[in-house]
C-alpha positions as CSV (number, residue, x, y, z in Angstrom):
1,X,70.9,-17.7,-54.2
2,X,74.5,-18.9,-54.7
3,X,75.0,-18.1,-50.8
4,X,72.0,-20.4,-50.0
5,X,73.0,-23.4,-52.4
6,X,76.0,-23.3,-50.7
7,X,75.2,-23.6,-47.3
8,X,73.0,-26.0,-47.8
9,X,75.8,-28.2,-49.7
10,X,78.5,-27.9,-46.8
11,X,75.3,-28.5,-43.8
12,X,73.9,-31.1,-45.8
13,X,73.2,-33.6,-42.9
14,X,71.0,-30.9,-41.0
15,X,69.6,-29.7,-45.0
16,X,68.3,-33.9,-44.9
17,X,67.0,-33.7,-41.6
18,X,64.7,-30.6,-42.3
19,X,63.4,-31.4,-45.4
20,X,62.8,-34.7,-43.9
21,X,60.4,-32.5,-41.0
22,X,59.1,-30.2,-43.4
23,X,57.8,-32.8,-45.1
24,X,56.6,-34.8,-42.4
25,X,54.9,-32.0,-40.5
26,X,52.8,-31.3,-44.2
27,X,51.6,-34.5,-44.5
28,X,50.4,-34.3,-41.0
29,X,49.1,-31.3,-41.3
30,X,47.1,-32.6,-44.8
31,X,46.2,-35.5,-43.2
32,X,44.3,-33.3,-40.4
33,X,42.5,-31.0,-42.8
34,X,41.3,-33.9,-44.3
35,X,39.4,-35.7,-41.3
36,X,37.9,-31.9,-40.9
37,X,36.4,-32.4,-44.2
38,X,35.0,-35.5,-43.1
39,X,34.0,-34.6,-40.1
40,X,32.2,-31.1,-41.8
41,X,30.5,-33.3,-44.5
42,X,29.4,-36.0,-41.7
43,X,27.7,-33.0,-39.9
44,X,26.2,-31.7,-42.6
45,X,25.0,-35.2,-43.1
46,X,23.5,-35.3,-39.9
47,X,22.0,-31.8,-39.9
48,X,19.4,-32.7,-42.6
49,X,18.1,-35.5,-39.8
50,X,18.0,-32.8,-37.5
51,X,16.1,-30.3,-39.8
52,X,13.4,-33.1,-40.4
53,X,9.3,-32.0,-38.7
54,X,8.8,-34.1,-36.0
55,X,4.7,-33.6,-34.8
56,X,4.6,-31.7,-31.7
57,X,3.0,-34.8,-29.7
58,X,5.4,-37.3,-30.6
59,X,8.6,-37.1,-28.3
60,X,12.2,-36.8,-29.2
61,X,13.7,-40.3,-29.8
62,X,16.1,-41.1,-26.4
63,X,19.1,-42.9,-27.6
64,X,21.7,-43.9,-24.2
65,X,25.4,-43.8,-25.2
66,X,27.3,-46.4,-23.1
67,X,30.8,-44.9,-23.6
68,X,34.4,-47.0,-22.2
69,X,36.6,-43.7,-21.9
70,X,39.3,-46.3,-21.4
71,X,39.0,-47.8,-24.6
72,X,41.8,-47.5,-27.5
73,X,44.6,-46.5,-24.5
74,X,42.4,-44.0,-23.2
75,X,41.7,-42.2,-26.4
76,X,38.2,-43.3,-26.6
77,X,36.4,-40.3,-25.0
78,X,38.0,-37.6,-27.3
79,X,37.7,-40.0,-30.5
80,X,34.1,-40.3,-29.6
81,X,34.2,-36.5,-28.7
82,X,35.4,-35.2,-31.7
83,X,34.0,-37.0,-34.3
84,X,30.4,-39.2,-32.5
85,X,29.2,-36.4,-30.3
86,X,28.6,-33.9,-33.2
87,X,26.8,-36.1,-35.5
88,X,24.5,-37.6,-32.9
89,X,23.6,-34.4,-31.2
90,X,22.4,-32.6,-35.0
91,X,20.3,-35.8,-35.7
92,X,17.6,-34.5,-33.3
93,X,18.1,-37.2,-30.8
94,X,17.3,-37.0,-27.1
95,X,21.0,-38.2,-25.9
96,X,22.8,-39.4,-22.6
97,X,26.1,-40.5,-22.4
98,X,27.3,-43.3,-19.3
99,X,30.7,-43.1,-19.2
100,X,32.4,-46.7,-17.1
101,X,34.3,-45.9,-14.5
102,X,35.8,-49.6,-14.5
103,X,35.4,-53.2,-15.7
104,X,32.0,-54.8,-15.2
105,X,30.4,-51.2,-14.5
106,X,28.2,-51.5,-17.8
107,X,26.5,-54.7,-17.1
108,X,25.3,-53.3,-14.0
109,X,24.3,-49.8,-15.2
110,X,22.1,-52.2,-17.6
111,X,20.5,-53.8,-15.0
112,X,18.8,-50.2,-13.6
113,X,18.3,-48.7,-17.4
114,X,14.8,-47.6,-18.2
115,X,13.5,-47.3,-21.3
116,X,15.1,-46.0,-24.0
117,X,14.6,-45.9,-27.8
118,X,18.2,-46.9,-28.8
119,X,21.3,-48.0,-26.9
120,X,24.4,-46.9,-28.4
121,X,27.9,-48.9,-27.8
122,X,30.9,-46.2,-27.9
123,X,33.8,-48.6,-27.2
124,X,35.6,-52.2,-28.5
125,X,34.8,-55.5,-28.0
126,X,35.0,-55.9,-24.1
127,X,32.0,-53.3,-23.6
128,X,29.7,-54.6,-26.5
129,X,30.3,-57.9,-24.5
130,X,29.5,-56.4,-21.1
131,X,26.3,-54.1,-22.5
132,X,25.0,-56.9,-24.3
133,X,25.5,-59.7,-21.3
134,X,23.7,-56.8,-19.2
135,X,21.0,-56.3,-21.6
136,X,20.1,-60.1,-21.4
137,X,20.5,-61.0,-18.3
138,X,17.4,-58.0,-17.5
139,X,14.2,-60.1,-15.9
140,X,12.2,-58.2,-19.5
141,X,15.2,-58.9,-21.8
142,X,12.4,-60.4,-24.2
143,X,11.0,-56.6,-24.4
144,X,14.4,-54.8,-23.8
145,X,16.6,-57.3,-26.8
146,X,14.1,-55.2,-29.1
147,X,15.7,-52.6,-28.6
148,X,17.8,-51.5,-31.7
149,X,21.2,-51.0,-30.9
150,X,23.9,-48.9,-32.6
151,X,28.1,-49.5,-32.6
152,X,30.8,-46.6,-33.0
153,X,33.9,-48.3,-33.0
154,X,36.2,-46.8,-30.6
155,X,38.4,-49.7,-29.0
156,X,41.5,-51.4,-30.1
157,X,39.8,-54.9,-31.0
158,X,36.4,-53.8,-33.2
159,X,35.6,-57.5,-34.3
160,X,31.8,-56.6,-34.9
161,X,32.7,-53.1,-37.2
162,X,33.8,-55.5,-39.8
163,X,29.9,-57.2,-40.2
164,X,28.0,-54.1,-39.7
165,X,30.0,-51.6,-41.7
166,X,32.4,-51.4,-45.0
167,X,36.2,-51.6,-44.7
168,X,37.9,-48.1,-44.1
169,X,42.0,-47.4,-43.0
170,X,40.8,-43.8,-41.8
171,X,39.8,-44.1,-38.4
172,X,38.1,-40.6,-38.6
173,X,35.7,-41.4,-41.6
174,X,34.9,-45.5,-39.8
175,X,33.8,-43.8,-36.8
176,X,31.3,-40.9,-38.8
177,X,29.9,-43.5,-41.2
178,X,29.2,-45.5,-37.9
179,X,27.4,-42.7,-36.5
180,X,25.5,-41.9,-39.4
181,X,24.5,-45.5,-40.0
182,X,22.5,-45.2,-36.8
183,X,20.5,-42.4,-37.9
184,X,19.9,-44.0,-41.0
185,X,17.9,-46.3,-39.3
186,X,18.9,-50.1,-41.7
187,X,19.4,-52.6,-39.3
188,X,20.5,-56.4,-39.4
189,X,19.5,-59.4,-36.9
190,X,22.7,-61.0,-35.0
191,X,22.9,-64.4,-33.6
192,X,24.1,-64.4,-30.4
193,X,25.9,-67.3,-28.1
194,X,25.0,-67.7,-24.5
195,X,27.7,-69.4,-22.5
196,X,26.9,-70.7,-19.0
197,X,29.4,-72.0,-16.7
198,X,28.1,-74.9,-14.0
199,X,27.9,-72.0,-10.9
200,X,27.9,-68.1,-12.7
201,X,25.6,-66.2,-14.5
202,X,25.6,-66.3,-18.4
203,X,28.1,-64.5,-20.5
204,X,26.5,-63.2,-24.2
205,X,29.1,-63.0,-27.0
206,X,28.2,-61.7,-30.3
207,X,31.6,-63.2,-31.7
208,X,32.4,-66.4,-30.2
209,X,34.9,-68.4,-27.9
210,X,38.4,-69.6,-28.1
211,X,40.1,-72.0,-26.9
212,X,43.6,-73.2,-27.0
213,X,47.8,-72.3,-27.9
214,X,47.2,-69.4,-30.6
215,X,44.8,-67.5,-28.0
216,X,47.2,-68.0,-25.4
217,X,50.4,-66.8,-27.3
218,X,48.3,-63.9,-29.1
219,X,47.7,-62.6,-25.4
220,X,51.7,-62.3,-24.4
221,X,52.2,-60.6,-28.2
222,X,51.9,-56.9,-26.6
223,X,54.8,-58.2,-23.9
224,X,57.3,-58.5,-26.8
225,X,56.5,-54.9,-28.2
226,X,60.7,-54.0,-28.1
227,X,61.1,-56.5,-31.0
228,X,58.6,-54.4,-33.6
229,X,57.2,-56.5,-36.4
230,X,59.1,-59.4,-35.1
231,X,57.0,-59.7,-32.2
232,X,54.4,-61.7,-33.1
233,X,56.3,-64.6,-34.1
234,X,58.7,-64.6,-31.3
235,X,55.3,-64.6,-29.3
236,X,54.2,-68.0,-30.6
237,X,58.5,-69.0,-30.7
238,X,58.6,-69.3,-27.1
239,X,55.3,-70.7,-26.8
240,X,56.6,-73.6,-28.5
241,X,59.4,-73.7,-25.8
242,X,57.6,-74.2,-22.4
243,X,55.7,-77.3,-24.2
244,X,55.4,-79.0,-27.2
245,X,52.9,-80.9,-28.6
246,X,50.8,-78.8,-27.1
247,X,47.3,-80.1,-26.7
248,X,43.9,-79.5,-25.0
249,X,41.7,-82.7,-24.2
250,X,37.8,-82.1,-24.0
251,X,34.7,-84.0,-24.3
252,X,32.6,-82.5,-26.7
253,X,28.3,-83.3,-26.9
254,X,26.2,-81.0,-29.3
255,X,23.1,-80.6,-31.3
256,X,22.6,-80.2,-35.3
257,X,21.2,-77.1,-36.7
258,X,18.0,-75.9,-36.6
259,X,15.5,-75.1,-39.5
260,X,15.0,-71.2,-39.1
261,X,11.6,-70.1,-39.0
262,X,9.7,-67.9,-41.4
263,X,10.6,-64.0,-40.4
264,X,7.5,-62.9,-38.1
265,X,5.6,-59.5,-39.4
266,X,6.6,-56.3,-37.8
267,X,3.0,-55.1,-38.4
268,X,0.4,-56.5,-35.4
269,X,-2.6,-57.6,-37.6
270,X,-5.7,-55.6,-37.2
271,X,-8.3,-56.5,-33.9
272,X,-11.2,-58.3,-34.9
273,X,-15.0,-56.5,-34.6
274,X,-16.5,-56.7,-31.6
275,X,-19.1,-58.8,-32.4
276,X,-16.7,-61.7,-33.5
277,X,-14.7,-61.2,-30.3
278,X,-18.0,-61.6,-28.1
279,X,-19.4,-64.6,-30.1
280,X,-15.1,-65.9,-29.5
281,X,-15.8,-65.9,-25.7
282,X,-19.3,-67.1,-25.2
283,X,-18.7,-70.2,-27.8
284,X,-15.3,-70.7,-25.4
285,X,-17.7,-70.3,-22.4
286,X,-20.2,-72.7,-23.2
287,X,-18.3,-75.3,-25.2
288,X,-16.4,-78.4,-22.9
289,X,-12.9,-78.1,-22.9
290,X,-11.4,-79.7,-25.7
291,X,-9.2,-83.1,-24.4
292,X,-5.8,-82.7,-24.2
293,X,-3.6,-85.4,-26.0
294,X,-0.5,-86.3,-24.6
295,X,2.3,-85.0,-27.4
296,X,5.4,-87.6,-27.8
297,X,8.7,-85.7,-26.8
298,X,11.6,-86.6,-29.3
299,X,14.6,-87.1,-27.8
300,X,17.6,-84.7,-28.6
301,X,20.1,-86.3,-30.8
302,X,22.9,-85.4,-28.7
303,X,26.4,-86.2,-30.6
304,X,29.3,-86.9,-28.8
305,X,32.9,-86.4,-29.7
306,X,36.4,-87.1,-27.9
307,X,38.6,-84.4,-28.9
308,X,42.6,-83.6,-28.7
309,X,43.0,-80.2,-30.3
310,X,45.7,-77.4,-30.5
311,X,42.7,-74.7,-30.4
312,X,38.7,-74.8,-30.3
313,X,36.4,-72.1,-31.3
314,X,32.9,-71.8,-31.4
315,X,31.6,-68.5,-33.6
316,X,28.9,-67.1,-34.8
317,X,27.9,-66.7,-38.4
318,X,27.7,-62.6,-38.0
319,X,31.2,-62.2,-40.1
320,X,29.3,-64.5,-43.0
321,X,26.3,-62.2,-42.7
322,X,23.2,-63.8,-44.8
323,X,20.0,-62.8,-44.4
324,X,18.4,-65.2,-46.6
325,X,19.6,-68.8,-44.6
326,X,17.2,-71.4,-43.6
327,X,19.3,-72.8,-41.4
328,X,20.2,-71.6,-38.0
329,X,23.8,-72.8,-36.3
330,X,27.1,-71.6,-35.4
331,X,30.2,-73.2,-36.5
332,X,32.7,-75.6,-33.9
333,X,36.5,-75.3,-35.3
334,X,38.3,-78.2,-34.1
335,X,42.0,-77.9,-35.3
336,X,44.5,-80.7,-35.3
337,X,47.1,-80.6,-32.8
338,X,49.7,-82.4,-35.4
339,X,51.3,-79.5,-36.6
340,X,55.1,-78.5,-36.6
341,X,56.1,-75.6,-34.9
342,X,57.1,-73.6,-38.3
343,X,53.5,-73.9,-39.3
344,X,52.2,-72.9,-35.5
345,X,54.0,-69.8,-35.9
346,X,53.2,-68.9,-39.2
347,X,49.8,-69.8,-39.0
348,X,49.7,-68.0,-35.4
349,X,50.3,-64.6,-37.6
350,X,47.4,-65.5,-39.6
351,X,45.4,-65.8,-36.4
352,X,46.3,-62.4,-35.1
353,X,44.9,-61.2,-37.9
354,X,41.8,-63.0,-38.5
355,X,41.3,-64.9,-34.9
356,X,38.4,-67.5,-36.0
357,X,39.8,-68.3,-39.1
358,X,39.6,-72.1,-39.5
359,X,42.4,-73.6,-41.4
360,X,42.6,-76.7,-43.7
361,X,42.8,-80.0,-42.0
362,X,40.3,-78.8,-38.9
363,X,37.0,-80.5,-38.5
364,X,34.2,-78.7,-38.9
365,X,31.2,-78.8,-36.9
366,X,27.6,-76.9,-37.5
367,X,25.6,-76.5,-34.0
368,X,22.5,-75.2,-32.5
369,X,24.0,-76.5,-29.3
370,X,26.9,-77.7,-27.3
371,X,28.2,-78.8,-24.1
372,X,32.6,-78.7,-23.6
373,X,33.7,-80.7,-20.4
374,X,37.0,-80.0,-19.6
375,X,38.9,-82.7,-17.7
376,X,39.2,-82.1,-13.8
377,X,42.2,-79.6,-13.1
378,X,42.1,-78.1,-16.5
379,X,44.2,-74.6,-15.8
380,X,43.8,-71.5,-18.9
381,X,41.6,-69.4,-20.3
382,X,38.8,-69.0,-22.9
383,X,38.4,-65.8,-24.8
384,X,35.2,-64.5,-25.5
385,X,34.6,-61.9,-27.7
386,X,38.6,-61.5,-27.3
387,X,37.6,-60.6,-23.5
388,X,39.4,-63.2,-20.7
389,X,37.8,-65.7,-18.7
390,X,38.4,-68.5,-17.0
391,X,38.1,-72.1,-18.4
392,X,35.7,-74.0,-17.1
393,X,33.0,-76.3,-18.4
394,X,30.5,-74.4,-20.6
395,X,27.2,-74.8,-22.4
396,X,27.0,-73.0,-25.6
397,X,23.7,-72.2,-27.0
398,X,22.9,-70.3,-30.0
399,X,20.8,-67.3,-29.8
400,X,19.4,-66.9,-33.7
401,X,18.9,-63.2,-34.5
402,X,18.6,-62.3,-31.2
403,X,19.7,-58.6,-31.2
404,X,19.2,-56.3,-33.8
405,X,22.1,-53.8,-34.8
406,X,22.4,-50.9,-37.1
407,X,24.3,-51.2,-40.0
408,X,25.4,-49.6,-43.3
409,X,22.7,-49.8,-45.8
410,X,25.3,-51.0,-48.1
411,X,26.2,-53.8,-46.5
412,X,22.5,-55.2,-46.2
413,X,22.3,-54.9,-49.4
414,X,25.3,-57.4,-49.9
415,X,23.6,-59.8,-47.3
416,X,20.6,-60.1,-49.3
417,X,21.4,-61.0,-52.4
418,X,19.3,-63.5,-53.3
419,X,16.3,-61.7,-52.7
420,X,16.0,-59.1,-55.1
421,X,14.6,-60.0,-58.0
């Protein structure tokens, strides 16, 4: 034992650096039996779906997996592998899994879908914009926007995890309970925006749209990745370089929100006897046609606004999910271009982590509608459901609870406070 102390005290430098890997490669090691556990329990979880009597006439539920394998630096496919693919195939449901072979493929694959019981979004926030935008821009998106639809979180940018599912800093256990809040069947309604240019087909973002000098420097953050934490902020530094004041001039028309109506019932009520129906179509036979009297169309009260801003956005209300509004609208963030460039990069941290985050000072607008013209030459880009595109003018309408998604029963629960009595 003597003989060991003492070796140890005169190689002491390569003593440090063992202990150092011992106890590195146990924490890794504990951190890997742990997401077993979870991924055990998750199945076990799923099994009892599985286990449930189905009658032999009624089909197995079809649920089509739209999977980005290139999501998360190409560790999507074995995160959804590993810990998705179990869970979903014990439940008992009829699955398919599309896998994207590149950008754009989804929308398209959408377009030649047949029916299916539940689409599930295996990705980030780029494919629930392109399966969504392809789901609604079907000829029968009224039937097929029925269609529940499920989110595992698989990307690097999961803005939509955050509404449908409680915080979690294990990525193993976020993507189970994801999983297994599909097969638990709660679901919430999302607003969604559609944004038209003047020439191309609609783009559907469950998020919103940015515009302006924090979307722009958050972009160029990954190119400054040999500075380490520092990176953000020398991000938005050099921004400040190339141009400052930096603003963005827009004309901006748009509606007030609208009065949300009463939730329709799920249940179809009951057909009428046949004698009522026939007595219905022989009074509507005989009778004269009733005279039709011409209905005054109110104008829109369209608002208009010049604006000179530093950044725009235009978001949903999905992060401030509440199931119990009465009014319908998503929210305009016009923020003032006076700032300093200390606060731009301070507050451009802020931003990279909470993008739509509207700070004090900003005026705030609530609409059901808008319209953004962009002077002629205008040269950037928007980002819509943190996706790139090109800025051009737009029309942004809102889509109240358009698409339903599943969620964790917990967090309906919190978004419908008010009414439990």
């Amino acid at each position: 034992a003597v003989k060991v102390l003492t070796t140890l005290r005169n190689h002491w430098k390569k003593t440090t650096f063992g202990v150092c890997l011992l106890s590195w490669g146990g924490h890794w090691l504990y951190g890997k039996h742990c997401d077993n556990l979870l991924r055990r329990a998750a199945c076990q979880e799923a099994q009892a779906f599985g286990d449930e009597l189905i009658p032999s006439s009624m089909p197995l539920k079809k649920a089509t997996v739209f999977l980005n394998p290139a999501a998360c630096k190409g560790k999507a496919r074995n995160l959804f592998e590993q810990n998705a693919a179990p869970i979903l195939h014990l439940s008992g449901l009829d699955v398919t899994v599309v896998k994207t072979d590149y950008e754009g493929q989804a929308k398209k694959l959408l377009e030649l879908m047949e029916n299916t019981d539940l689409i599930i979004i295996a990705g980030g926030d780029g494919t629930v914009q392109e399966v969504i935008t392809g789901l609604l821009r079907r000829a029968d998106e009224a039937a097929f926007s029925k269609i529940p639809i499920g989110f595992i979180p698989l990307g690097k940018t999961c803005t939509l995890s955050h509404t449908l599912y409680p915080e979690s800093t294990n990525q193993v256990q976020h993507i189970t309970n994801a999983t297994l809040a599909i097969l638990k069947g709660e679901t919430v309604p999302l607003d969604v925006l559609q944004i038209k240019g003047e020439k191309e087909q609609p783009v559907f973002a469950v998020t919103g749209l940015r515009w302006g000098s924090y979307r722009d420097a958050g972009v160029k953050v990954s190119k400054y990745w040999y500075l380490g934490p520092l990176k953000t902020k020398a991000a938005h530094f050099f921004s400040t370089l190339k141009e400052w004041p930096q603003k963005h001039q827009a004309a901006l028309m748009y509606l007030g929100p609208t009065e949300r109506p009463p939730e329709e019932p799920e249940e179809k009520p009951s057909r009428p006897p046949l004698y009522k129906r026939l007595y219905r179509r022989l009074w509507l036979y005989w009778s004269p046609p009733p005279k039709e009297i011409p209905q005054e169309v109110t104008p829109e009260d369209w608002e208009e606004l010049e604006l000179s801003t530093i950044e725009l956005s235009i978001t949903t209300r999905n992060r401030q999910l509440d199931l119990t509004r009465t009014e319908d609208f998503m929210d305009i963030c016009i923020e003032a271009n006076t700032v300093s460039k200390g606060q731009f990069v301070n507050r451009g941290s802020q931003k990279m982590r909470d993008p739509h985050t509207c700070p004090e000072g900003s005026q705030c607008i609530q609409a059901s509608r808008c319209i953004l013209q962009l002077p002629e030459g205008t040269e950037g880009s928007f980002g819509i459901d943190n996706e790139e595109h090109e800025a051009m003018p737009v029309e942004v309408k809102l889509l109240p609870r358009k698409l339903r998604f599943f969620c964790d029963p917990r967090v309906k629960e919190q978004a419908l406070p008010a009414a439990v009595p």
